[in-house]
C-alpha positions in Angstrom: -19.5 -14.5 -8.7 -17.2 -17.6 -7.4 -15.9 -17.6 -4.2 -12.2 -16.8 -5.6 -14.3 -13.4 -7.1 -15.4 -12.9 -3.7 -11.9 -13.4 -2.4 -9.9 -11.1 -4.9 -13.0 -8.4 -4.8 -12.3 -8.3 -0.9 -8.6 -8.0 -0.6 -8.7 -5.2 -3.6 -10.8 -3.1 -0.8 -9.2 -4.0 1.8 -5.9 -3.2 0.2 -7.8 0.5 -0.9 -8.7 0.7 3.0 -5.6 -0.2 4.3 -3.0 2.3 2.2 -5.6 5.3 2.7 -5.2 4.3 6.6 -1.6 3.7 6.2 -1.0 6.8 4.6 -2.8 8.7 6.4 -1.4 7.7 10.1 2.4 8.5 8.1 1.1 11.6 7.5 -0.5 12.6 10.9 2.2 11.1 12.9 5.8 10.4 11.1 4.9 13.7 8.4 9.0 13.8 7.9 9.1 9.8 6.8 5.4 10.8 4.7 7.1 13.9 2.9 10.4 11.1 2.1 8.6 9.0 0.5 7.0 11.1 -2.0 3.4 11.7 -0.2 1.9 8.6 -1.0 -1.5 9.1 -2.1 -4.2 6.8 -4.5 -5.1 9.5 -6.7 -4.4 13.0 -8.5 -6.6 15.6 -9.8 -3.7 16.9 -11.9 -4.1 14.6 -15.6 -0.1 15.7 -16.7 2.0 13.2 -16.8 4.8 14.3 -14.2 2.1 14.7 -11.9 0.8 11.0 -12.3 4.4 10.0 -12.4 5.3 10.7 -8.8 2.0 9.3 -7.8 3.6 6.1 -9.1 7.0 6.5 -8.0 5.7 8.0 -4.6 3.4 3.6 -4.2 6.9 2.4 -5.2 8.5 4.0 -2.6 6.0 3.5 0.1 5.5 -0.2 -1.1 9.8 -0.5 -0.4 9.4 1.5 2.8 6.5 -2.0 3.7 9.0 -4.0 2.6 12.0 -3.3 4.1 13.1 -2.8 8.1 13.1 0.9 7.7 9.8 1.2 10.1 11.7 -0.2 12.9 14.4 3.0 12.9 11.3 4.9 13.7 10.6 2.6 17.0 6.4 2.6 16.7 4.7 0.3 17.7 1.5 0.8 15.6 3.6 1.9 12.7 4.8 -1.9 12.5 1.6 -3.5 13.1 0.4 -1.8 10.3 3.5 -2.7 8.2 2.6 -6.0 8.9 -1.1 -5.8 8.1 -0.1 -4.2 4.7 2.2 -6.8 3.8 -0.2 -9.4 4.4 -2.6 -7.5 2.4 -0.5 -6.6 -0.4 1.2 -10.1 -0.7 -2.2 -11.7 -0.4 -3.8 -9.9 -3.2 -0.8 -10.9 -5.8 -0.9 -14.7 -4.7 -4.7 -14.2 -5.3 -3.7 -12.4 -8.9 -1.0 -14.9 -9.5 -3.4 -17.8 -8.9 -5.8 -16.9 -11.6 -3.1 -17.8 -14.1 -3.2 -21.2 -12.3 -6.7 -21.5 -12.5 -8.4 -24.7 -14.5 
């Protein structure tokens, strides 16, 4: 595998790590922000489709929640160092994505 492999292969799990940390330190200590946006989670056991559907809406929200100044309202400290991890993260692994398309 090419070193870009290596590189995309590694921010994919480090993305994985970091939302299932994320996640869980929303749930354990901001559980009112956790439940608002949707209880963000990777997976469900449940295959219907409304089930599955707020799985999705539940990254969307929690991916706008990164995104935006909302963590700052809550005034935690380790909260925003892990919004900033997670946006490095996240926008790292789409300019990795993007850059395959670029790729000669």
């Amino acid at each position: 595998m090419a070193p870009y492999g290596y590189a995309i292969t590694l921010f994919i799990l480090g993305y994985l790590v970091s939302f299932v940390y994320f996640t869980d330190y929303l749930r354990r200590v901001h559980h009112v922000t956790y439940v608002d946006l949707g209880e963000p989670k990777l997976t469900t056991s449940s295959r219907s489709l409304d089930d599955q559907s707020k799985v999705l809406l539940a990254l969307f929200s929690t991916w706008g929640f990164i995104f935006s100044s909302a963590h700052a309202q809550l005034g935690d400290f380790w909260l925003s160092i892990f919004v900033w991890w997670m946006r490095i993260v996240i926008l790292g692994c789409f300019l990795l994505f993007v850059g395959l398309f670029f790729r000669s």
